[in-house]
C-alpha positions, -999 to 999 in steps of 0.1 A, spaced: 238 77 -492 247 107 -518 277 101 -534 301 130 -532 312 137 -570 350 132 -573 375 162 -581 408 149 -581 440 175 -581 470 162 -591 502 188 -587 535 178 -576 547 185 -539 579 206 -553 595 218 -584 629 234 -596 636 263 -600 631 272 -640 613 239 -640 580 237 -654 555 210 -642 514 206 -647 484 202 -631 450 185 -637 420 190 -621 397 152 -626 360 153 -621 330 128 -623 307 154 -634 305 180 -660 336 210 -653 315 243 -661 347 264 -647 379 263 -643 407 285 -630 442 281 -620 461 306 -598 496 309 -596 519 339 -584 494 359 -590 485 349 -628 454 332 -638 447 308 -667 416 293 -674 428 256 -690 408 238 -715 385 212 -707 384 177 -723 363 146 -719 387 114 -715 372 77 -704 339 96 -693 360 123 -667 365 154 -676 398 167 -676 415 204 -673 454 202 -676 475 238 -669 513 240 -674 530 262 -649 565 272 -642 593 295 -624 617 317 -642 653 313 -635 654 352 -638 637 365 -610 628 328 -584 640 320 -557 634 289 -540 606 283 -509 570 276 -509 542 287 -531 507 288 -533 488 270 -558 447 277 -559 424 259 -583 387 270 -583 361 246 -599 323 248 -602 306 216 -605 269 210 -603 265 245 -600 291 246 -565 325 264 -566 351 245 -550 384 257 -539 413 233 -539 448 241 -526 485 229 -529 517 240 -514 544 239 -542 579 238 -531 603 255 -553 637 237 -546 670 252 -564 687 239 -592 726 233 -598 729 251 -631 761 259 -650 782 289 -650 792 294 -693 824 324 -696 818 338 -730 845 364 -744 825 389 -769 835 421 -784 828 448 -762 798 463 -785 782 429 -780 784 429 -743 773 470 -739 750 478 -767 760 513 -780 735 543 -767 721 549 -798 699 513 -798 685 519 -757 653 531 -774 650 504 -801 658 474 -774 632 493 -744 604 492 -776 613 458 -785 610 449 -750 577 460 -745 563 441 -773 579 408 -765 567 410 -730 531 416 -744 535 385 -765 555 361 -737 523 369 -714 497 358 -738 466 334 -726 446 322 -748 418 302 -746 420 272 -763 452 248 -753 467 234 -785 502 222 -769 507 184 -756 537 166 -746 561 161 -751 567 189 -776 585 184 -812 622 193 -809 626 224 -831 659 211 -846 675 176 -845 711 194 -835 725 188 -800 721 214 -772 750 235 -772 738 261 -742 712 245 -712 688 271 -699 697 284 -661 737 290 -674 754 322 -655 766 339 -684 802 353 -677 810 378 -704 842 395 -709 846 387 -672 809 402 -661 783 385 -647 754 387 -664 715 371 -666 714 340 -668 707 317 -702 666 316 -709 665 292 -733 678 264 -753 704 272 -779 708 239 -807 734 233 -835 715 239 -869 734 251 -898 725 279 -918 693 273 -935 677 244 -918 644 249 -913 632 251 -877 600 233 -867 573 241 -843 571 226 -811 530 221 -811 503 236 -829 491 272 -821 490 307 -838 518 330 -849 518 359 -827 550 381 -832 576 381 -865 601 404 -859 640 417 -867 652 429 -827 684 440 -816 696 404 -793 674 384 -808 676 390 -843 648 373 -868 626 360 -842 590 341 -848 566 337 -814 539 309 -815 511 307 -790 502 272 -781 473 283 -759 461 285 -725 500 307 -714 519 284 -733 541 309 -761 573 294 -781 600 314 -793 623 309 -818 657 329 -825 682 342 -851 663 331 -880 679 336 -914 643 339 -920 612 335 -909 586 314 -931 554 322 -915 540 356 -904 518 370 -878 482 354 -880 492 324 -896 478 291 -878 506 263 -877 511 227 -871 531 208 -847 565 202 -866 554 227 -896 586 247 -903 585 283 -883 617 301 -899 652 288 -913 681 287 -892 708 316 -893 730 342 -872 710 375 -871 713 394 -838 739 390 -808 754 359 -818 786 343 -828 777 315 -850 749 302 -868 724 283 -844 686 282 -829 680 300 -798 645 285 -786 628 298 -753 593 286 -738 570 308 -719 544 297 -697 523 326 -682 553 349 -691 577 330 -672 606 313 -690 615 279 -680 637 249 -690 618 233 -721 644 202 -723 626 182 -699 595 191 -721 610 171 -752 610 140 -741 582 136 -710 546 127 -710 517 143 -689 518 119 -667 554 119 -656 551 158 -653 522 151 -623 543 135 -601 
């Protein structure tokens, strides 16, 4: 009797919304192609060769912004021994009890003044071009380096309140860090955006590969600049209070296929506790 050659998907059955979570595709034999399809984005994840399987692992994720929760359809296509095969999951995205935050701000703050629409649509245009990068080669593992050893003082998914208005919700992670302290990287990848923009202020974006982009915020100053190749916990900029902000502090956001999702799970979990 022919063995059948084993392709093993492990996916969770749901997710939060904002969460991120990962998938691995297993396989006796040689992976000559992979692709994973989710809400209508594709990334082609690295292959590696672990205890004589070969391995393809994809981070993928929901965006506070724009999910809501309900099932979704995830689609892996592999060819092996020259056959494609198509595996399937259901993902349920389930909601999440985040935070409301009521913030009081100078009214400029709140309502940029006409005169910076232009600046903030051009800014915008090149920050989306760099959150939906996908490269080929995955350089991130997990968990990720915590960019600064301050504690969280805003969780992603908050409804910001400000000056009694509701506004988007929080995207990111902001830390304590005084002014000056460097700010690591998360994982190793490429520097793919420096730049001075109107919310963010100094910001430095890192692409860790295969849809996975760090960004880090209000920078006194950045120390690396676009092309540079960096190392996991190699300092990225020093901590400061350029842009929309009140204090000193790091603003840190994570994309994954241009989605941003919660990164403080992704500090302290392994792989394997992310499958599940």
């Amino acid at each position: 009797v022919k063995s059948v050659p084993a392709l093993v998907l492990a996916a969770p059955s749901k997710a939060g919304v904002g969460k991120a979570f990962l998938v691995r595709l297993t396989s006796d034999l040689p992976l000559e192609s992979v692709s994973v399809h989710w809400q209508g984005r594709e990334v082609v994840p690295s292959i590696s060769v672990w205890n004589n399987r070969h391995v393809a692992l994809a981070m993928l994720g929901t965006d506070v912004l724009t999910e809501r929760p309900g099932k979704e359809d995830l689609v892996v296509i592999a060819s092996v021994d020259g056959k494609e095969n198509t595996l399937r999951r259901t993902v349920r995205i389930v909601p999440e009890d985040y935070p409301k935050q009521e913030l009081t701000l100078p009214e400029k703050m709140v309502t940029p003044p006409k005169g910076v629409y232009a600046r903030i649509e051009a800014e915008g245009k090149q920050t989306s071009a760099a959150k939906n990068t996908v490269s080929a080669k995955r350089l991130w593992r997990l968990p990720l380096e915590r960019p600064v050893q301050g504690k969280v003082l805003s969780v992603y998914g908050a409804q910001r309140i400000l000056n009694g208005k509701p506004k988007n919700p929080h995207r990111g992670l902001d830390f304590r860090s005084p002014m000056g302290n460097p700010i690591k990287s998360v994982a190793d990848g490429k520097v793919i955006l420096v730049g001075d923009h109107y919310y963010a202020g100094n910001s430095v974006y890192v692409d860790h590969g295969n849809g996975v982009v760090s960004m880090y915020f209000h920078l006194s100053e950045p120390t690396v600049k676009v092309g540079d190749t960096v190392k996991r916990g190699q300092s990225v900029g020093l901590t400061g209070m350029t842009g929309r902000v009140t204090g000193p502090h790091l603003h840190f956001s994570l994309s994954v296929l241009g989605e941003l999702v919660d990164p403080a799970p992704l500090f302290t979990t392994t792989a394997d506790n992310m499958l599940q």
